[in-house]
Structures are given as C-alpha cells and as structure tokens.
N, CA and C atoms of all chains as a GROMACS GRO file, in nm:
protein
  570
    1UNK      N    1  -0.542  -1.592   0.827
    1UNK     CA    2  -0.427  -1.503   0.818
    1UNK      C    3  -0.467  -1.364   0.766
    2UNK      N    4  -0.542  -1.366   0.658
    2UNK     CA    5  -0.603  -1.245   0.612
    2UNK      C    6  -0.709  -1.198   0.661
    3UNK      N    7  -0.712  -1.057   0.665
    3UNK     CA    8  -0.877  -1.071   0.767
    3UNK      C    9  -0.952  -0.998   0.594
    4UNK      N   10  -1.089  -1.056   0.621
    4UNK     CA   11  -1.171  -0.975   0.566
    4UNK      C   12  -1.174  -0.799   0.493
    5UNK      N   13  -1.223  -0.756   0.394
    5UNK     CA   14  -1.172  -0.635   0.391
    5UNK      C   15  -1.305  -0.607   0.346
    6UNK      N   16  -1.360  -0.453   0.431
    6UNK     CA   17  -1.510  -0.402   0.385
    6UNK      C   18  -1.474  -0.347   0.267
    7UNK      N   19  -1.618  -0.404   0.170
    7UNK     CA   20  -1.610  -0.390   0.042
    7UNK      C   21  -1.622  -0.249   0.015
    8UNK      N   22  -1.751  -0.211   0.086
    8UNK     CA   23  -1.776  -0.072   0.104
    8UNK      C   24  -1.665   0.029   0.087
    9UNK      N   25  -1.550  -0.009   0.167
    9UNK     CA   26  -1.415   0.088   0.174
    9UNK      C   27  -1.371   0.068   0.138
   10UNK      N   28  -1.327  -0.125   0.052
   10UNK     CA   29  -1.234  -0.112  -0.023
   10UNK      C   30  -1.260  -0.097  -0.162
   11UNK      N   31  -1.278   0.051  -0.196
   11UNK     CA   32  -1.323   0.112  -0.355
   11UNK      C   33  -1.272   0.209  -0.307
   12UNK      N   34  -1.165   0.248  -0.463
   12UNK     CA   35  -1.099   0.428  -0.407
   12UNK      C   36  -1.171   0.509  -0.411
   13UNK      N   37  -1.277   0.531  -0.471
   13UNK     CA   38  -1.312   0.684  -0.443
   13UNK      C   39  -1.434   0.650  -0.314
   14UNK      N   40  -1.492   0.535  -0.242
   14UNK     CA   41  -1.553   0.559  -0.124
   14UNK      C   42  -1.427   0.561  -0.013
   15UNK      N   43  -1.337   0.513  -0.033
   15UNK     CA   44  -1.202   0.540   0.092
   15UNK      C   45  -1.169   0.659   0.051
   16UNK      N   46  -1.138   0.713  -0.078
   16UNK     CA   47  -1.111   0.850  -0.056
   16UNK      C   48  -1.210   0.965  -0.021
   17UNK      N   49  -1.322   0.923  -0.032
   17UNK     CA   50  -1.471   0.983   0.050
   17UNK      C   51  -1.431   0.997   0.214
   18UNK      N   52  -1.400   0.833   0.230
   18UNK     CA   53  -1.400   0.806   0.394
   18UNK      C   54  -1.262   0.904   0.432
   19UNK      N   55  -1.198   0.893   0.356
   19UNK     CA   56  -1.058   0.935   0.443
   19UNK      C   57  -1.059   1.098   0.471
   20UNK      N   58  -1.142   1.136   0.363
   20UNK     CA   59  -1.176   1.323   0.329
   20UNK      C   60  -1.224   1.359   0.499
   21UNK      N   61  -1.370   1.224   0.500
   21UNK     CA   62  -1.469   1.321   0.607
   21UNK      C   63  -1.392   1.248   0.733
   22UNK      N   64  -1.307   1.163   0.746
   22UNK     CA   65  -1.260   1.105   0.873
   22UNK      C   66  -1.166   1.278   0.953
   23UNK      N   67  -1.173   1.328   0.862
   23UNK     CA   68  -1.044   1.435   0.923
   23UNK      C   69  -1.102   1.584   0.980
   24UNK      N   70  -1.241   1.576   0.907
   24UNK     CA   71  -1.310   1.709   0.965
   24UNK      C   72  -1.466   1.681   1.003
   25UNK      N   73  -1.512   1.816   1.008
   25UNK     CA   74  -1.634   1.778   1.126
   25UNK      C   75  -1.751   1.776   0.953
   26UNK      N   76  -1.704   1.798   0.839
   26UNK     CA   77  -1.838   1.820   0.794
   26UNK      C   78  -1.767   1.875   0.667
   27UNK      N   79  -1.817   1.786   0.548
   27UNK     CA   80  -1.801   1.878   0.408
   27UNK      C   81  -1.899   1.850   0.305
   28UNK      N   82  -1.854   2.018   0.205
   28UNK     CA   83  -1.987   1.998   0.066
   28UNK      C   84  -1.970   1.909  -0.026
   29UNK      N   85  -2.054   1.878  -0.087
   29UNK     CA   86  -2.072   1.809  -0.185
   29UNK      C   87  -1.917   1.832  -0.307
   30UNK      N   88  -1.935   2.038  -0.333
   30UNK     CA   89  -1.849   2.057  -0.462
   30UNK      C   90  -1.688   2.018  -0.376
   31UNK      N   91  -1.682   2.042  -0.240
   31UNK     CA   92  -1.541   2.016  -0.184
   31UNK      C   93  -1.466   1.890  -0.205
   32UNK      N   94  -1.624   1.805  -0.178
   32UNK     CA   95  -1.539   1.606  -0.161
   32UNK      C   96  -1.526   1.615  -0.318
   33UNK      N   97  -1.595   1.634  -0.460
   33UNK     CA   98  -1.591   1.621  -0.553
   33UNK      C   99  -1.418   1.713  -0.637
   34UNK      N  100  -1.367   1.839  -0.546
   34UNK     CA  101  -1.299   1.870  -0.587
   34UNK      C  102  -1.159   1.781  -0.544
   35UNK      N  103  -1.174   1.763  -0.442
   35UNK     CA  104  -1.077   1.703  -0.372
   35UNK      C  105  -1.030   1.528  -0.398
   36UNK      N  106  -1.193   1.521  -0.416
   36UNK     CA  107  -1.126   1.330  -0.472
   36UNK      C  108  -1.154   1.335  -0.684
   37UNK      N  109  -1.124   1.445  -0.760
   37UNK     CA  110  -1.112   1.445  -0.878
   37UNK      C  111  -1.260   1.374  -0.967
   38UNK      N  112  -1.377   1.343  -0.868
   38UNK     CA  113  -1.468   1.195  -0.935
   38UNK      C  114  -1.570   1.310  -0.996
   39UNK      N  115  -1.618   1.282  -1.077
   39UNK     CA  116  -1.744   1.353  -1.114
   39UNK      C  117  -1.866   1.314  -1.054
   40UNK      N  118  -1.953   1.448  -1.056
   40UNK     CA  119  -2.075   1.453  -0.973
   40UNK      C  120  -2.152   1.367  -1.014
   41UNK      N  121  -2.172   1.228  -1.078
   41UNK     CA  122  -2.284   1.164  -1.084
   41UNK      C  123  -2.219   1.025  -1.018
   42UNK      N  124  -2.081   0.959  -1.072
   42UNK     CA  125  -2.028   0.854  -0.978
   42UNK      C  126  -2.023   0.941  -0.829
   43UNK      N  127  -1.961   1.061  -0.791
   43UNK     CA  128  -1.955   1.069  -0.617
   43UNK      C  129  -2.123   1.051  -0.559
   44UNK      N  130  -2.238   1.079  -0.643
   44UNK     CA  131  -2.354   1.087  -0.586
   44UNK      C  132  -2.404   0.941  -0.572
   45UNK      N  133  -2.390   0.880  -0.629
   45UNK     CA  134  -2.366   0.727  -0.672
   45UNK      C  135  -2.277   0.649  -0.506
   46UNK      N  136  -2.206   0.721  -0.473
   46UNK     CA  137  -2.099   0.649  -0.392
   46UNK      C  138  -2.141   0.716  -0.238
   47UNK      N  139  -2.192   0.838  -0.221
   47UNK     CA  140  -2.189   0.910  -0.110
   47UNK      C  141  -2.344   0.793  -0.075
   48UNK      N  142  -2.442   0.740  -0.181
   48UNK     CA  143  -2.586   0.716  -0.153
   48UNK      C  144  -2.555   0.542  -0.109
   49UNK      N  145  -2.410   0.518  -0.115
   49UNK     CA  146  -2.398   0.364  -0.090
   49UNK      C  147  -2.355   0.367   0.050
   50UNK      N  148  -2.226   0.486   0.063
   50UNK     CA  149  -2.236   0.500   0.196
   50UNK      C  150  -2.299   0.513   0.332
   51UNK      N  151  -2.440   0.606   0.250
   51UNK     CA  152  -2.542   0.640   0.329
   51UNK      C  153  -2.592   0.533   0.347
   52UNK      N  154  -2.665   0.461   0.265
   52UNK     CA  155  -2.736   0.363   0.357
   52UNK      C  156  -2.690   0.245   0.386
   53UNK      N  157  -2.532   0.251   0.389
   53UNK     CA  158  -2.492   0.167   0.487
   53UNK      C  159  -2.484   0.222   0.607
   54UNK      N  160  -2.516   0.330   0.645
   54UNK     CA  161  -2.486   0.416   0.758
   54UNK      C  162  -2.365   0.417   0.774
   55UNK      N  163  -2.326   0.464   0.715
   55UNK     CA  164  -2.159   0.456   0.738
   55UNK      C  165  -2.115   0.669   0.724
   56UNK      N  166  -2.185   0.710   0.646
   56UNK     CA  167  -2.242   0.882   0.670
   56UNK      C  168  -2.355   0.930   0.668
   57UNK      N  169  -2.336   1.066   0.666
   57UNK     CA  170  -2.499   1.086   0.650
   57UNK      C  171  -2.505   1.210   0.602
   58UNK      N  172  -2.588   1.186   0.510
   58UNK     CA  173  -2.602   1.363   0.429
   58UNK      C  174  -2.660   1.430   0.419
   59UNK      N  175  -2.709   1.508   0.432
   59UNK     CA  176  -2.802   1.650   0.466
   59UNK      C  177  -2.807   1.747   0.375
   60UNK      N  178  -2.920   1.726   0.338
   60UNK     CA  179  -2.979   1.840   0.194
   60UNK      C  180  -3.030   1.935   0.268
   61UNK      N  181  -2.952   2.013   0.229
   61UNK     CA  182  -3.009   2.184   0.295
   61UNK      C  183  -2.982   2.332   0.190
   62UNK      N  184  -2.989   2.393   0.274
   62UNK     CA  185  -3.004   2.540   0.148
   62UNK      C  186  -2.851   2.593   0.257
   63UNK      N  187  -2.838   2.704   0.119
   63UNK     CA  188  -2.740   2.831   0.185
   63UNK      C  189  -2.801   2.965   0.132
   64UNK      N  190  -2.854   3.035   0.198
   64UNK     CA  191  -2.924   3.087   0.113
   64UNK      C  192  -3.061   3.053   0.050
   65UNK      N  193  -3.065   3.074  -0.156
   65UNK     CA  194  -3.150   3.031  -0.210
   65UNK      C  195  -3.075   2.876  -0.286
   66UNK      N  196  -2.940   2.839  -0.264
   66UNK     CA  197  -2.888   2.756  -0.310
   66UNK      C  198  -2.840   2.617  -0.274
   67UNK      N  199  -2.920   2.504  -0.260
   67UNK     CA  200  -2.893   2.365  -0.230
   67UNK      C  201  -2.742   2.367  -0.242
   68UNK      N  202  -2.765   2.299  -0.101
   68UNK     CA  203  -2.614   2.237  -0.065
   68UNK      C  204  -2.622   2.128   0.040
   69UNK      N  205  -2.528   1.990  -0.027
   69UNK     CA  206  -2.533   1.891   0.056
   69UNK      C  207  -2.391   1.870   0.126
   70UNK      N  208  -2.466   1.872   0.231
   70UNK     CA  209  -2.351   1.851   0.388
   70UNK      C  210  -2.332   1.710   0.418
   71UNK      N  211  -2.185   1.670   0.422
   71UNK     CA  212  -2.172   1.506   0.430
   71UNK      C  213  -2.102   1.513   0.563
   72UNK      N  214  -2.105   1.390   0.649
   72UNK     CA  215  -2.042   1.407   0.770
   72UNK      C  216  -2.042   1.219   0.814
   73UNK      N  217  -1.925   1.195   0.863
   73UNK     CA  218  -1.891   1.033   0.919
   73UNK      C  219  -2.002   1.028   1.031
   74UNK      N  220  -2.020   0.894   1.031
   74UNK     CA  221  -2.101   0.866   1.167
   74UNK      C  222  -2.008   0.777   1.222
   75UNK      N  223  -2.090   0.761   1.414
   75UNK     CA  224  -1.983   0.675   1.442
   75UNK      C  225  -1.969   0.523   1.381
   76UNK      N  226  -2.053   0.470   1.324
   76UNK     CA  227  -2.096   0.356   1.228
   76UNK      C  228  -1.952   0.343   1.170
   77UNK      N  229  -1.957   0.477   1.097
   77UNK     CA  230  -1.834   0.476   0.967
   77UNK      C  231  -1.759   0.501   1.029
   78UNK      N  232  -1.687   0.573   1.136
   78UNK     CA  233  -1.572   0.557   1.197
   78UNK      C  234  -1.546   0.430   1.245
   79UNK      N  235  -1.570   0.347   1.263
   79UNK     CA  236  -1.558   0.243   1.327
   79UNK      C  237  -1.520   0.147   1.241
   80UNK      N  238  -1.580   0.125   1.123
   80UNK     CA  239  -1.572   0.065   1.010
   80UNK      C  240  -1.459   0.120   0.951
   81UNK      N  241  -1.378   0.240   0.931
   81UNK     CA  242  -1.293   0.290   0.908
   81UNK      C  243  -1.180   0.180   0.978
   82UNK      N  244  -1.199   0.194   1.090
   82UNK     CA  245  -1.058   0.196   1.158
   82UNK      C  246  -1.060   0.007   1.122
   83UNK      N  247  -1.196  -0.016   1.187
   83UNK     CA  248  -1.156  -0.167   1.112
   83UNK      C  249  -1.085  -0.230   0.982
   84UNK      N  250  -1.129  -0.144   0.884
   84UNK     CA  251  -1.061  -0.184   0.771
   84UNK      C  252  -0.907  -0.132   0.762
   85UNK      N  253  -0.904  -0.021   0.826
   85UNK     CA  254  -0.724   0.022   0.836
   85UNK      C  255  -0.669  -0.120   0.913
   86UNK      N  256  -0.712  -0.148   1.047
   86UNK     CA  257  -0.672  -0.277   1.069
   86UNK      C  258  -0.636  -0.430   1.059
   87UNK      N  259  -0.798  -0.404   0.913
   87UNK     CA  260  -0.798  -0.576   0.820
   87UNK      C  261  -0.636  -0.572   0.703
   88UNK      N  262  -0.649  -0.438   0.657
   88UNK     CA  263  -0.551  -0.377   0.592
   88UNK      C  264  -0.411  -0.417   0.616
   89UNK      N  265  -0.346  -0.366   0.793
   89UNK     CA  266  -0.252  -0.431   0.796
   89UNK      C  267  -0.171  -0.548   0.794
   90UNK      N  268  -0.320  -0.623   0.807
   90UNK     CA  269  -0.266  -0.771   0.785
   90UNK      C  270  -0.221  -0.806   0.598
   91UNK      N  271  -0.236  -0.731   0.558
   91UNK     CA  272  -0.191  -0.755   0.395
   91UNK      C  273  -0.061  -0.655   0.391
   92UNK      N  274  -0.030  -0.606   0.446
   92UNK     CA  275   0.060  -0.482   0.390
   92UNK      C  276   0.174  -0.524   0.493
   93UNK      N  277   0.166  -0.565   0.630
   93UNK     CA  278   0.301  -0.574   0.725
   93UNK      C  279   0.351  -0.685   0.676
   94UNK      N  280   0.434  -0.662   0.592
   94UNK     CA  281   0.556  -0.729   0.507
   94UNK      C  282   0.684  -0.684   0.491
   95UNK      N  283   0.764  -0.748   0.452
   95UNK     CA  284   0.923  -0.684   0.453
   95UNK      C  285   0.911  -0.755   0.328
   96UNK      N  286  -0.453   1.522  -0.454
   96UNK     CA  287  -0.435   1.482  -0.261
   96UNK      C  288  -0.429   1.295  -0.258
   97UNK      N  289  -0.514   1.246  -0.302
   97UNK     CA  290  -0.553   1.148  -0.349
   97UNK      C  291  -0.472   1.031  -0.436
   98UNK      N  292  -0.341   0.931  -0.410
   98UNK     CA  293  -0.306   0.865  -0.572
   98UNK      C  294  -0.359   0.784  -0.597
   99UNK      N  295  -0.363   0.742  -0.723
   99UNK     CA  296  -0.469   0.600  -0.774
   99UNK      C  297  -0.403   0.509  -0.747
  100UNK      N  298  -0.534   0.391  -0.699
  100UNK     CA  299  -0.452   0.274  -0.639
  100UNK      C  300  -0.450   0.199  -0.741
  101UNK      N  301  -0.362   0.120  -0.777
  101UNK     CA  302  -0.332   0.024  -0.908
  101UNK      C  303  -0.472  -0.086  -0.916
  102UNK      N  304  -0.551  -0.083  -1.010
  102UNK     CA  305  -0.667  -0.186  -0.936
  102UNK      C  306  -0.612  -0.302  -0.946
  103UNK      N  307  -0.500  -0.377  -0.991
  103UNK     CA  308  -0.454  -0.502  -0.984
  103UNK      C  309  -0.449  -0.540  -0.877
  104UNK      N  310  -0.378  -0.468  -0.802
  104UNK     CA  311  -0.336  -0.485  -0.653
  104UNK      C  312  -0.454  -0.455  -0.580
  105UNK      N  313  -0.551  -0.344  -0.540
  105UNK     CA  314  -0.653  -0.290  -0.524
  105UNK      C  315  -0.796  -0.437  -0.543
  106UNK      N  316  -0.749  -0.527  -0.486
  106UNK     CA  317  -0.872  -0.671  -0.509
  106UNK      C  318  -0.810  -0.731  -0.397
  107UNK      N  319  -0.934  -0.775  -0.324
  107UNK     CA  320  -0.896  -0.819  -0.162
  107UNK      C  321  -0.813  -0.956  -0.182
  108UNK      N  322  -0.782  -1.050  -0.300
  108UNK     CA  323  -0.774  -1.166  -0.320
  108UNK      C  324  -0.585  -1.122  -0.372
  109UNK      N  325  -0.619  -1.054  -0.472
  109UNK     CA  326  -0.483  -1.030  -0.576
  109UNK      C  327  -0.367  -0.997  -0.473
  110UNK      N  328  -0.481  -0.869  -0.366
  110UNK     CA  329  -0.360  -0.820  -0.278
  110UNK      C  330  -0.309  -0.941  -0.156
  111UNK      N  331  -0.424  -1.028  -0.144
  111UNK     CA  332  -0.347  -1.143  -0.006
  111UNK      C  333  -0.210  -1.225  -0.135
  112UNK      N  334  -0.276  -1.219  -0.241
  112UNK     CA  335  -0.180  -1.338  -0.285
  112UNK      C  336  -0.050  -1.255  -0.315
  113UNK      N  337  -0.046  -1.119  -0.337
  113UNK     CA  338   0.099  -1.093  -0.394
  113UNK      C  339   0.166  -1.023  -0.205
  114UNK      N  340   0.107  -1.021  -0.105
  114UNK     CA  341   0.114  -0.999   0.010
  114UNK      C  342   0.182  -1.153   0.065
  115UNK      N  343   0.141  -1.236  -0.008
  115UNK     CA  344   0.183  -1.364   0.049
  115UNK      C  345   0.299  -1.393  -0.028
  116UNK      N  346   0.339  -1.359  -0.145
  116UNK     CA  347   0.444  -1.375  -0.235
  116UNK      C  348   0.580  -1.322  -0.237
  117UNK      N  349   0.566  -1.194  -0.183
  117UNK     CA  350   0.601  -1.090  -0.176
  117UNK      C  351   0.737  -1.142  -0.022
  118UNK      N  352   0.681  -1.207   0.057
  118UNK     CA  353   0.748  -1.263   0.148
  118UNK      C  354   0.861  -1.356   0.165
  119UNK      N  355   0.836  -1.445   0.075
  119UNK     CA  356   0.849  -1.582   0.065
  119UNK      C  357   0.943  -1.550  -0.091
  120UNK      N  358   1.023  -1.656  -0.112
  120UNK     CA  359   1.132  -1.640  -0.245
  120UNK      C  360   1.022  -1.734  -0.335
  121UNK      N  361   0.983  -1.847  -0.290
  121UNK     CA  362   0.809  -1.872  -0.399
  121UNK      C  363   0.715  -1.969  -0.313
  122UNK      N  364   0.627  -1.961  -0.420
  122UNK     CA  365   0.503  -2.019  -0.348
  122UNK      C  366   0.417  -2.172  -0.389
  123UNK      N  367   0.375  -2.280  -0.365
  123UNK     CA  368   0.288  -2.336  -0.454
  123UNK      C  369   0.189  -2.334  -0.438
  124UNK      N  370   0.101  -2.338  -0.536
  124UNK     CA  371  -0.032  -2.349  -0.567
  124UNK      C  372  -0.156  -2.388  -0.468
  125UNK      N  373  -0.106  -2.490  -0.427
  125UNK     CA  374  -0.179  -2.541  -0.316
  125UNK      C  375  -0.181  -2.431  -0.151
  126UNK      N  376  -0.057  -2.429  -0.141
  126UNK     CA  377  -0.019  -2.333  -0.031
  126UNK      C  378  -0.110  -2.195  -0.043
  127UNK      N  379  -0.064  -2.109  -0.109
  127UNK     CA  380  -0.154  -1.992  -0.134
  127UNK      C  381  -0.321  -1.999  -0.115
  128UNK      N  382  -0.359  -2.110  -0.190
  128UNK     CA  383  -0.519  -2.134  -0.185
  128UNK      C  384  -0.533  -2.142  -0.043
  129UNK      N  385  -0.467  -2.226   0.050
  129UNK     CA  386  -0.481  -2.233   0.181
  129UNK      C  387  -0.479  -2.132   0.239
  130UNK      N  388  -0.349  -2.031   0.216
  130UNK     CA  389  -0.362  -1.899   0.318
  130UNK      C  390  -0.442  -1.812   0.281
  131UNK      N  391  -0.520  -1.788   0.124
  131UNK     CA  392  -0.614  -1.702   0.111
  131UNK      C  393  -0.757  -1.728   0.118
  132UNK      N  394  -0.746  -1.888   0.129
  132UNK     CA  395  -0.874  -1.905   0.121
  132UNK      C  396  -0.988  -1.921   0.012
  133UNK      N  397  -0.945  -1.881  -0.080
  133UNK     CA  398  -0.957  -1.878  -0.233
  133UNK      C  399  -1.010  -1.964  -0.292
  134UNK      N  400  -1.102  -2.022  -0.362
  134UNK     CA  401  -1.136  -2.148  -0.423
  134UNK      C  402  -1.004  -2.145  -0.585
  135UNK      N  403  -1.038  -2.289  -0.595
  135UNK     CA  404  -0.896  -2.282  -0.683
  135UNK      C  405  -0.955  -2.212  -0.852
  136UNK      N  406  -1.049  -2.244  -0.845
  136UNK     CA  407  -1.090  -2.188  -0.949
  136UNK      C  408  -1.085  -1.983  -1.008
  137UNK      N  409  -1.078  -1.950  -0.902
  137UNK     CA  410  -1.068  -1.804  -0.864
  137UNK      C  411  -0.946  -1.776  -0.853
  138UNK      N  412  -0.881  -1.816  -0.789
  138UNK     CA  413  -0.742  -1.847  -0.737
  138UNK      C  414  -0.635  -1.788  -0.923
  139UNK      N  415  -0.705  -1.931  -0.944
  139UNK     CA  416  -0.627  -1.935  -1.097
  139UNK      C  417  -0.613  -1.805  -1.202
  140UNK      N  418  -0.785  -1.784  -1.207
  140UNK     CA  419  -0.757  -1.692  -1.284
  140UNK      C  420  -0.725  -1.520  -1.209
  141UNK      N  421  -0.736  -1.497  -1.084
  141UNK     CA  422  -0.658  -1.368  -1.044
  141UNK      C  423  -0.482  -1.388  -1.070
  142UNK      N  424  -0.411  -1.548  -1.080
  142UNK     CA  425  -0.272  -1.576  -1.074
  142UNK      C  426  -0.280  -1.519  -1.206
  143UNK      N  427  -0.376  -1.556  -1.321
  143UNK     CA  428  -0.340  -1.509  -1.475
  143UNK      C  429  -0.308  -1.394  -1.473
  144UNK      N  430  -0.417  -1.323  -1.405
  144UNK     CA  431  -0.411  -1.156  -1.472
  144UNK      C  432  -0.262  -1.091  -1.380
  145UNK      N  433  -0.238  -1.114  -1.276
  145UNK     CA  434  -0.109  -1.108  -1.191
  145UNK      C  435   0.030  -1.127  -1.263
  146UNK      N  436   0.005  -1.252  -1.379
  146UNK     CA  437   0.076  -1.307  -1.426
  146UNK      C  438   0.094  -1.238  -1.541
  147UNK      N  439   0.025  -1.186  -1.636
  147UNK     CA  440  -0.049  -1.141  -1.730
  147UNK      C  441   0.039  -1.005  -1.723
  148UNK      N  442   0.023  -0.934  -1.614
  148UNK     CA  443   0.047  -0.814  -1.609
  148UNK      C  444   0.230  -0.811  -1.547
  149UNK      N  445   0.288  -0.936  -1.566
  149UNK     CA  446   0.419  -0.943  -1.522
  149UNK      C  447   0.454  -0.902  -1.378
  150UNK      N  448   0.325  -0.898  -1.272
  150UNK     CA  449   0.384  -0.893  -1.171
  150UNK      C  450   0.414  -0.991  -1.092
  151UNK      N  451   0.357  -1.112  -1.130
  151UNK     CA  452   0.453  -1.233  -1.071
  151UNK      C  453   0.472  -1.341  -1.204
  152UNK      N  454   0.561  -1.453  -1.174
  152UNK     CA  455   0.661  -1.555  -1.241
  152UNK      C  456   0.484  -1.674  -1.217
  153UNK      N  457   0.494  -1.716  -1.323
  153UNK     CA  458   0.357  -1.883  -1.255
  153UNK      C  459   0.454  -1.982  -1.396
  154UNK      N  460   0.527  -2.096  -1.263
  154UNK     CA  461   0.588  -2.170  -1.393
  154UNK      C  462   0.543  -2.289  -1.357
  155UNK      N  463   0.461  -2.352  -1.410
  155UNK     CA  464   0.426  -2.535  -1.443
  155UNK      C  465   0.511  -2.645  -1.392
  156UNK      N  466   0.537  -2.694  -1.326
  156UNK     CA  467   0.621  -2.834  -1.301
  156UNK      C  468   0.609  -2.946  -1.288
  157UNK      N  469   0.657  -3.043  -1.220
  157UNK     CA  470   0.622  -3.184  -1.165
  157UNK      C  471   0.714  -3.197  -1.047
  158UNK      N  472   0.632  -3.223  -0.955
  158UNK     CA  473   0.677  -3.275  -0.851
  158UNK      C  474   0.702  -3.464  -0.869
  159UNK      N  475   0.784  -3.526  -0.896
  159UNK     CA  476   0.775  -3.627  -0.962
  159UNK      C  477   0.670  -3.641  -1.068
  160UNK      N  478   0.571  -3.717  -1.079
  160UNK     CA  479   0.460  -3.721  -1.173
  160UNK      C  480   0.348  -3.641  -1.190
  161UNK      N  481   0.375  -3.562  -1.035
  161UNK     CA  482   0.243  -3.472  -0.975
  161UNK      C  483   0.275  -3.325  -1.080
  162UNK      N  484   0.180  -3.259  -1.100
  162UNK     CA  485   0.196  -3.148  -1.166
  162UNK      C  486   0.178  -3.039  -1.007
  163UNK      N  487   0.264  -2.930  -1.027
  163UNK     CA  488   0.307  -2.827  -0.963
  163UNK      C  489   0.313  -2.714  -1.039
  164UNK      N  490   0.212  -2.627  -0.943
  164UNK     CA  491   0.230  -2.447  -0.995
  164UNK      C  492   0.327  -2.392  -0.904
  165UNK      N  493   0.425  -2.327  -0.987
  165UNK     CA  494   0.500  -2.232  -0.843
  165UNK      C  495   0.488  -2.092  -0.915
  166UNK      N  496   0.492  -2.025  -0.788
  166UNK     CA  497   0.466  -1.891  -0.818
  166UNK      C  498   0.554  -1.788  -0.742
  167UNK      N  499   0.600  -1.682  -0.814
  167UNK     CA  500   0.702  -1.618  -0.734
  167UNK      C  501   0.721  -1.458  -0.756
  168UNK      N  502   0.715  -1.364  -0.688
  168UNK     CA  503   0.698  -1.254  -0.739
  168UNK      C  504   0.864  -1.173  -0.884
  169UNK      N  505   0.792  -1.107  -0.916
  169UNK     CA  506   0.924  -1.069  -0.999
  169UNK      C  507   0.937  -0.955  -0.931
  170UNK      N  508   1.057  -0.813  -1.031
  170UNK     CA  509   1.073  -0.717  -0.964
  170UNK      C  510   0.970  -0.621  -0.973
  171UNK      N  511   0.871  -0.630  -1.137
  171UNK     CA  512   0.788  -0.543  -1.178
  171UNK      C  513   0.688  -0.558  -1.067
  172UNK      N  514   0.650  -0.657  -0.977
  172UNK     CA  515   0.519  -0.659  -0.906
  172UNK      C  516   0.606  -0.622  -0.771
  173UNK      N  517   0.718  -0.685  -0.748
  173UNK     CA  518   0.730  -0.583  -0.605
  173UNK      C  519   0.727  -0.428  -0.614
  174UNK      N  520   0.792  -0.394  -0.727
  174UNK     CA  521   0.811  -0.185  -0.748
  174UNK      C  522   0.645  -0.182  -0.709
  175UNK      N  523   0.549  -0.220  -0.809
  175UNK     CA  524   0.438  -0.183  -0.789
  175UNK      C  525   0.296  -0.231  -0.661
  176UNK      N  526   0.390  -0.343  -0.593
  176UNK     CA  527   0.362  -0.338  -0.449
  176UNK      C  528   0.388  -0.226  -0.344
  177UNK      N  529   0.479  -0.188  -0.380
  177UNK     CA  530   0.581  -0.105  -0.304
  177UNK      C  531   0.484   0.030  -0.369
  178UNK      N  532   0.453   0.056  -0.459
  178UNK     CA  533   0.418   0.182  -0.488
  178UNK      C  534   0.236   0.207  -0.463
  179UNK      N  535   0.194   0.047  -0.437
  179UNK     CA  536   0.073   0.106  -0.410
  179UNK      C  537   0.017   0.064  -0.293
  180UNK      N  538   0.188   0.038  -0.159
  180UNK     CA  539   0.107   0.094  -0.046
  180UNK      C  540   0.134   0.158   0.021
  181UNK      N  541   0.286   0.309  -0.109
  181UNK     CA  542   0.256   0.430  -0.069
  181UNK      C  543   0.169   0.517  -0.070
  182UNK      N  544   0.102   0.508  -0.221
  182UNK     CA  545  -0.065   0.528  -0.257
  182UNK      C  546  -0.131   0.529  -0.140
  183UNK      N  547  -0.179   0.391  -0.123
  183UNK     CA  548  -0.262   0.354   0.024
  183UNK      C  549  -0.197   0.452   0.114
  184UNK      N  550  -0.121   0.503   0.125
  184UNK     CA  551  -0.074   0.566   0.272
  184UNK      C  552  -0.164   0.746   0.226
  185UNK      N  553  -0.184   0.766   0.184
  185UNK     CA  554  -0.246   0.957   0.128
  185UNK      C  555  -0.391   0.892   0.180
  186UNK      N  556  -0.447   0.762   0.159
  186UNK     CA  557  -0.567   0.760   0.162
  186UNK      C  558  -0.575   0.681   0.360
  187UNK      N  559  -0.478   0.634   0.425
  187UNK     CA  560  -0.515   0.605   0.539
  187UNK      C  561  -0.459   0.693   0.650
  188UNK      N  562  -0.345   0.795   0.621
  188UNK     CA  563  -0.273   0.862   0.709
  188UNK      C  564  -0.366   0.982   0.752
  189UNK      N  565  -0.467   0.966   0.848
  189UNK     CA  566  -0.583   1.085   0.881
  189UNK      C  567  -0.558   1.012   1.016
  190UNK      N  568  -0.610   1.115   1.096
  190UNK     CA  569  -0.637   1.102   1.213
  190UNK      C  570  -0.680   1.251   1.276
   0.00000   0.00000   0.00000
C-alpha cells in the first residue's frame, strides 16, 4: 500500500536542496544556503550526499579570483525526484 | 520559502501509520503492522512517540481474553497532519 520513500529525499534540507535546483538550470552555493536557511557546513555535508548519489553535480570553479560552487540536478535526480513525489502520494491522498 | 516539516510526521513509518489513521475512525494493532509493514517491535515504539506527542489515542483492551491495541487519531495529530502536508506542498510544488 505504501510505496517506499528515498531516504536521500526524504530529509528537509536535501528536498529542499532538490526542490531549489528542480526549478532552474543552475545555482551557487551562497544562493541554496540563503534560500534553504542551513548553514554552510550541514548544506556541504548534504550537497556531497547528493553528489555521490548522482543525484547532482557540483562544479568548483572560479568567478574571477573567487571560488564558486555551481550545483545543478541531473537526470538521475530528476527522476528520483519525481519518484518520490509519487511514493509520497500514496501517504498523503487521504480525506 | 521553505516550512519545517514536523519531524514526527517527517519518518517514512510515523507518516504511513498516521496516513493510515487518519482515514479510518480507529485502527488495531495488528492491522496497521500489516499495511505498513513494520515489524511490531518498531511499530510500537514510533505508536509511543505518536502517542507521546498526543497525536494519536493508543488504548489497551481485550478482545475477550485476547489483549487489543486500538489506535485512533485525535484532533491535535490531524491539525498537524493537515499542516504538514501544507509544509510538504512549498517543498514539492516546482515544476
């Protein structure tokens, strides 16, 4: 009756990770950190679980003289996304 | 952007069982383990902390000689059903 739920996604601040980069093509490090409230050592912690689940992928690069990491969904993690929105409804379509 | 998901509810187990409760006017013991799958031992103590935290009723009985758990949601665990899968909705409504 219940389906399975990825563990991976089901933790709020990696769903609120997933749900950030599901909507655009690509964000920084200080953006996902401003936006999901977590501090920079748990989001670095959480972006490096995602990664090697392949579920994103992050890219250390410069701007300038100044490191900046670029996070972006793969199709891995989209997919895994939508699955768990789907394991999801089976707990929630209730009256 | 983001609301916090209640972690009570926020546990793939807590949420089938108050998803299953939530339906139904009550539940027994046995039943639930079946639809979640749950070993009873696990079972029990997520019913405590559920219980614990007044979002559902766990009252002791006898089914003639047989001992019976029934379990039934109250109002405090539906409000906070209800409120955390408006929560859930900020974190799945992307597309």
């Amino acid at each position: 009756m219940f389906q399975p739920l990825d563990p991976l996604l089901h933790s709020e601040l990696r769903l609120a990770v997933v749900s950030l980069l599901i909507s655009v093509e690509e964000a920084e490090f200080p953006y996902i950190k401003e936006q999901t409230g977590a501090t920079a050592g748990n989001l670095s912690v959480q972006l490096d679980k995602l990664s090697t689940a392949g579920y994103i992928n992050v890219e250390k690069t410069f701007k300038g003289k100044k490191p900046c990491t670029l996070c972006r969904m793969t199709d891995k993690g989209r997919k895994a996304f939508e699955a768990y929105v789907e394991a999801l409804k089976s707990y929630l379509n209730v009256t």
